[in-house]
VOPAGU-2260 file (C-alpha; in pm, 1 decimal, decimal comma):
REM VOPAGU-2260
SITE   aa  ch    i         X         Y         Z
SITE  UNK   A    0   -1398,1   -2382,7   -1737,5
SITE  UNK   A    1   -1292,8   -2220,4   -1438,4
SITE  UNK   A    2   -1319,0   -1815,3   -1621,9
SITE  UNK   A    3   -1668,6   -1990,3   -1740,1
SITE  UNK   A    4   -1817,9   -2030,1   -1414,0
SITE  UNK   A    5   -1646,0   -1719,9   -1265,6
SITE  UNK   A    6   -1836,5   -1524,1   -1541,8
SITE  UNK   A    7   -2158,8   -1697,2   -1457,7
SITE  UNK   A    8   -2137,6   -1616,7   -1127,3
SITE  UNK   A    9   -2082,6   -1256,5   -1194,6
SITE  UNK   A   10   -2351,5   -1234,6   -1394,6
SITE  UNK   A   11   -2625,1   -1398,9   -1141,3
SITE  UNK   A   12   -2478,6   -1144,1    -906,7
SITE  UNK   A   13   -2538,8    -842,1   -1106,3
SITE  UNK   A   14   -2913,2   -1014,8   -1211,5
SITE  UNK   A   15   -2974,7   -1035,8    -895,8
SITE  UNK   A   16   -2829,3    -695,3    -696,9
SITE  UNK   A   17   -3010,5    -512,7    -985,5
SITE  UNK   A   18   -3348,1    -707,7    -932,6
SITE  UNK   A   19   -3297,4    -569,7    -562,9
SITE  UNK   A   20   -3230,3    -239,9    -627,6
SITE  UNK   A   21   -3409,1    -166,2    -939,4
SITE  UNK   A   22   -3647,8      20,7    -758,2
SITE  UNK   A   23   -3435,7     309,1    -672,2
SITE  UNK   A   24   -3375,7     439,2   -1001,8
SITE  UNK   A   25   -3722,7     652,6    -999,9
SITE  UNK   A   26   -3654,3     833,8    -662,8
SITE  UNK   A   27   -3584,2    1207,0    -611,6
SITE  UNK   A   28   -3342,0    1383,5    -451,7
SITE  UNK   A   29   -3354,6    1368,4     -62,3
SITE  UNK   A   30   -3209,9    1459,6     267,6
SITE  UNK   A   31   -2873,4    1579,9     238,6
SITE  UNK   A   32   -2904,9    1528,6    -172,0
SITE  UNK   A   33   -2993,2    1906,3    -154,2
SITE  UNK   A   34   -2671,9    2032,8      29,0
SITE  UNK   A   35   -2434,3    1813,6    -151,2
SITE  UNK   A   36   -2567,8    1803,6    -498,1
SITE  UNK   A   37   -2885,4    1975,6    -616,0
SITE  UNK   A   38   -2766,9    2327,3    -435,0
SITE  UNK   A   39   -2356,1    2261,5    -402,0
SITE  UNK   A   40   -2206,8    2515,2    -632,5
SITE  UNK   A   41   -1833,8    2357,4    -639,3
SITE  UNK   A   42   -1919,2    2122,4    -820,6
SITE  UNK   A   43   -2081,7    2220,4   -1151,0
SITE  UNK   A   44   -1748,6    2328,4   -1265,4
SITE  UNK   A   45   -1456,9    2111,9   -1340,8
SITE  UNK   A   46   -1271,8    2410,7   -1297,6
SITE  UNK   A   47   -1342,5    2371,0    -938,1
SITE  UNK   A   48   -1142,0    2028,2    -898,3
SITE  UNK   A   49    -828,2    2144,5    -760,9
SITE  UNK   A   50    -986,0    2385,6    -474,3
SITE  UNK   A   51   -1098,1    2032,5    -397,3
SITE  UNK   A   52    -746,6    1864,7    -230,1
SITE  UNK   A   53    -672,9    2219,2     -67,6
SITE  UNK   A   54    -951,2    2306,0     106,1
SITE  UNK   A   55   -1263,3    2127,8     281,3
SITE  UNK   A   56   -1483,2    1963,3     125,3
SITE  UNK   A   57   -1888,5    2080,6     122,0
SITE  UNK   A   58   -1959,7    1954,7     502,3
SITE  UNK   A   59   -1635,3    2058,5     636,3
SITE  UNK   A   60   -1509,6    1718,0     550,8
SITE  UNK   A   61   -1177,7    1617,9     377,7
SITE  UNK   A   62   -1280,3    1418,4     126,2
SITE  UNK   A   63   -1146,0    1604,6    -219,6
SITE  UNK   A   64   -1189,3    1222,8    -432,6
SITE  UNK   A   65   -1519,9    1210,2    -353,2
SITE  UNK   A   66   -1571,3    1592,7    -456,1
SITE  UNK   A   67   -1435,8    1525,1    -780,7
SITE  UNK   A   68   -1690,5    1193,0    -844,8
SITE  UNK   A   69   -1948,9    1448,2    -746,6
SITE  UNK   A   70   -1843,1    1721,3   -1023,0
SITE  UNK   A   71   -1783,9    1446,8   -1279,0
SITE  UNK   A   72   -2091,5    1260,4   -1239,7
SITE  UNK   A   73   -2290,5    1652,0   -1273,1
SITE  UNK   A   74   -2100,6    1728,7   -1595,9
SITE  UNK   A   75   -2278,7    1379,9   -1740,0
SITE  UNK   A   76   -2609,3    1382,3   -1573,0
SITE  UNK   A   77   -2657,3    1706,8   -1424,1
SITE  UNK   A   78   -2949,9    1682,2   -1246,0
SITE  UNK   A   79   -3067,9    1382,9   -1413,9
SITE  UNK   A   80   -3157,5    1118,4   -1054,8
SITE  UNK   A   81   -3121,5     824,2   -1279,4
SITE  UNK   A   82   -2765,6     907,1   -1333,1
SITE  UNK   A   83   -2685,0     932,4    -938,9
SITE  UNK   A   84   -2901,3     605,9    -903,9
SITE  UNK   A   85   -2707,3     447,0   -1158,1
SITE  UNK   A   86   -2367,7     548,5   -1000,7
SITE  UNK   A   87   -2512,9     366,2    -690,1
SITE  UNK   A   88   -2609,6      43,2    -824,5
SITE  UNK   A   89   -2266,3      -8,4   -1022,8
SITE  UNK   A   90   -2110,4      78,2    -726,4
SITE  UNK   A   91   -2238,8    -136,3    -453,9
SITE  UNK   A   92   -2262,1    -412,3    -762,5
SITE  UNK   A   93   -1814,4    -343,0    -752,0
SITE  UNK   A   94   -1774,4    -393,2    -437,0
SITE  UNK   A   95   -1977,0    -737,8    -426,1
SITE  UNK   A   96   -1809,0    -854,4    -691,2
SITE  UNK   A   97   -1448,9    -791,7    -533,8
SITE  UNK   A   98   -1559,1    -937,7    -238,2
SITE  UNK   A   99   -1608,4   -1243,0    -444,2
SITE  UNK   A  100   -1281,8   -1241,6    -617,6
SITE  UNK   A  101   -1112,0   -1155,0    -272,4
SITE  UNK   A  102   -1305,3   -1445,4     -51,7
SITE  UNK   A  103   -1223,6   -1682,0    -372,8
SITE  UNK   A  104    -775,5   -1594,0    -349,4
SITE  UNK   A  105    -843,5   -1628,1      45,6
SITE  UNK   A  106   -1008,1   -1920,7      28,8
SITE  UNK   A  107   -1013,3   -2107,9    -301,8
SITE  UNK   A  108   -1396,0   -2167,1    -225,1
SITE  UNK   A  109   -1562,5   -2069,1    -549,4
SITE  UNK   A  110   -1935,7   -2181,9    -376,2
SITE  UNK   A  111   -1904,3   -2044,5     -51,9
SITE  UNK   A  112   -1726,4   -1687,7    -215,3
SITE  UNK   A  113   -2054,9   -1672,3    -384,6
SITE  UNK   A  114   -2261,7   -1708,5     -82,6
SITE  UNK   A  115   -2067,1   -1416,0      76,8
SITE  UNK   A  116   -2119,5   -1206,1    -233,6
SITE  UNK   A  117   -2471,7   -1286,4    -243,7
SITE  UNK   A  118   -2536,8   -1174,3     101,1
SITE  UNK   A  119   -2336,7    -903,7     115,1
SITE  UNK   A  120   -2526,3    -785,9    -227,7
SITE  UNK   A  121   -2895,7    -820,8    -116,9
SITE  UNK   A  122   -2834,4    -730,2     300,9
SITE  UNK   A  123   -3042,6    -462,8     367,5
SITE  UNK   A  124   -2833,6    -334,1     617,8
SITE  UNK   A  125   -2676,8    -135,4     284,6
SITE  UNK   A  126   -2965,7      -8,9     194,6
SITE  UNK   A  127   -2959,4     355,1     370,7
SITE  UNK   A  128   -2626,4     391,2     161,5
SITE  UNK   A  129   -2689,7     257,1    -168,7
SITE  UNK   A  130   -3049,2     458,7    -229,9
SITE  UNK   A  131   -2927,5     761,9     -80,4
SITE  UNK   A  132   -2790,4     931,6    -381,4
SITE  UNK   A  133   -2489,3    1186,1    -171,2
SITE  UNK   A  134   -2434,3     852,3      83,7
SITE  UNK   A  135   -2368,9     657,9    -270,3
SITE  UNK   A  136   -1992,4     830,8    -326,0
SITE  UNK   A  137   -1861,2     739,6       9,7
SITE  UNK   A  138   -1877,9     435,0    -115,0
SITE  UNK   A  139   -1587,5     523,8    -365,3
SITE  UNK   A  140   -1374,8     456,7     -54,8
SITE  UNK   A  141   -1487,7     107,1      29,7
SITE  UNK   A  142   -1433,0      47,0    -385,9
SITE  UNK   A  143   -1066,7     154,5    -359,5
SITE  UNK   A  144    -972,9      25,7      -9,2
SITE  UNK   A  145   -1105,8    -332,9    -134,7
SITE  UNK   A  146    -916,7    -314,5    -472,1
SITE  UNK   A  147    -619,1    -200,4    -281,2
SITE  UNK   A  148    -662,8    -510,4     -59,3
SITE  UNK   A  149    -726,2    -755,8    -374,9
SITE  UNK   A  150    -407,1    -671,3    -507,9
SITE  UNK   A  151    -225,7    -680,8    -153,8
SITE  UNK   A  152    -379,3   -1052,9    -176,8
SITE  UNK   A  153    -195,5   -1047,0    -499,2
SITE  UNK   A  154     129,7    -990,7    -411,8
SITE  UNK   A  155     155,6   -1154,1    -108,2
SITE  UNK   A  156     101,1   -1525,0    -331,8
SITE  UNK   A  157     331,3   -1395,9    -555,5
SITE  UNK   A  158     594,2   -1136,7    -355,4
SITE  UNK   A  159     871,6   -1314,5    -491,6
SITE  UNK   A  160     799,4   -1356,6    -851,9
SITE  UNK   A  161     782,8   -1037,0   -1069,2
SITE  UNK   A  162     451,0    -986,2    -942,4
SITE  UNK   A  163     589,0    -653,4    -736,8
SITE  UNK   A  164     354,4    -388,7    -919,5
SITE  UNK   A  165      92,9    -550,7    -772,9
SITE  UNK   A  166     194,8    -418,2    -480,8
SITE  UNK   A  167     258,7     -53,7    -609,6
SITE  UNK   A  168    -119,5     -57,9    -735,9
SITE  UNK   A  169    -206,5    -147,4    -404,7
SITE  UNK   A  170     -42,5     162,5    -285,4
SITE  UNK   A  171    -191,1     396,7    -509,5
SITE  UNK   A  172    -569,0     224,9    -448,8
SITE  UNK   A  173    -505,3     271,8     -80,4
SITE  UNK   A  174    -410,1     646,5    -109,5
SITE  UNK   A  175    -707,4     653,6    -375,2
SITE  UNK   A  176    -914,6     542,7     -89,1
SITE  UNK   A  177    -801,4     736,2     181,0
SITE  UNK   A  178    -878,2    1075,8     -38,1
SITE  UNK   A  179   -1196,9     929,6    -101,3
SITE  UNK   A  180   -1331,8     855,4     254,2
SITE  UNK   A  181   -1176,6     796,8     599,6
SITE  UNK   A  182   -1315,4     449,8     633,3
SITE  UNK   A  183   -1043,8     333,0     406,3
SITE  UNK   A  184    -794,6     381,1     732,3
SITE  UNK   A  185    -973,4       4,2     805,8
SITE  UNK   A  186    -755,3    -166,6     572,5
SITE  UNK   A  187    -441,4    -137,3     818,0
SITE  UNK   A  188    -614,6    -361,4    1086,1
SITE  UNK   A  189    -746,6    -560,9     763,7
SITE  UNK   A  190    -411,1    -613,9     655,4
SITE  UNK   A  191    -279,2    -718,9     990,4
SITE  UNK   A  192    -582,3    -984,9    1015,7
SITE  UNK   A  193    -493,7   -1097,1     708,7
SITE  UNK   A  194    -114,1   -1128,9     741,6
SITE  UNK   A  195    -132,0   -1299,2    1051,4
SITE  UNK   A  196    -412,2   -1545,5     954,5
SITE  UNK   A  197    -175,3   -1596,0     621,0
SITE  UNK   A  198     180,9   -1672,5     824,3
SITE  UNK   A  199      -5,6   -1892,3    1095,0
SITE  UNK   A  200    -250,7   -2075,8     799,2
SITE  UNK   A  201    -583,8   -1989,4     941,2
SITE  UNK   A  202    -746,7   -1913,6     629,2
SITE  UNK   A  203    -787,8   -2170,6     369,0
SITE  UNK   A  204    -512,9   -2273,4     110,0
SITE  UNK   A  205    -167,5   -2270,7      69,8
């Protein structure tokens, strides 16, 4: 019952994140869409993908993950916008529906984890990012850094069962993140909050 109304809710989330972005999908390149896609060279090869975590990144920016999204996503859609819109929407779509499944292990609140989803999928405040086609793949960062989080949630509820690769994959999201965009250096004061909210029962459940 319980996987039921968790798959309900993550369908009404998708309906409606897609009803509230569905309008991006016909939109041209813009702004910076130019430097770091139509016109950047680097990445119409794959061959390119290992220059990518030894030097800078287009921008003078050391992001080499996000580099190789960029390449893949060309070798599939080339120049193709709905393919760069698309990568957008699942994207931001991801990250609202980890924030669901990480609000629900904090706080065991199935109703209010889907209120914070839902806002956090329709805010506009994300809207600069998610219909921007180049701002789209920082958000590869904010994917990883939450997963890596989830499964630090994980662990932590289950630390001394033989739940311990749960916190290995938490590891390797974090670095994931962290070669993806420098946001993901967040999670350390995220982790903190949540420890000490955890060991001193602030949050909700056991």
């Amino acid at each position: 019952m319980k996987v039921n109304k968790n798959l309900a809710i993550v369908i009404l989330l998708f309906i409606i994140t897609l009803v509230s972005y569905i309008n991006i999908f016909p939109n041209d390149f813009a702004w910076d869409d130019a430097f770091f896609i139509v016109d950047n060279i680097h990445i119409k090869s794959l061959e390119e993908i290992p220059g990518f975590f030894t030097e800078p990144s287009t921008g003078n920016l050391y992001r080499p993950l996000r580099s190789v999204f960029y390449a893949i996503t060309y070798q599939i859609w080339q120049l193709n916008v709905f393919g760069y819109h698309l990568n957008a929407f699942f994207l931001h779509f991801s990250i609202s529906i980890l924030l669901f499944f990480i609000t629900l292990k904090i706080t065991y609140k199935t109703a209010f984890s889907f209120v914070a989803a839902l806002f956090f999928a329709v805010n506009p405040i994300h809207t600069a990012r998610i219909t921007n086609m180049t701002a789209a793949f920082d958000v590869y960062g904010i994917l990883f850094l939450l997963l890596s989080f989830l499964f630090y949630i994980l662990f932590s509820k289950n630390g001394n069962g033989n739940k311990k690769y749960y916190y290995w994959l938490s590891i390797v999201f974090y670095l994931l993140a962290l070669f993806s965009s420098e946001e993901a250096i967040t999670l350390i004061l995220l982790l903190f909050l949540y420890d000490f909210s955890f060991n001193h029962k602030i949050i909700f459940g056991d």
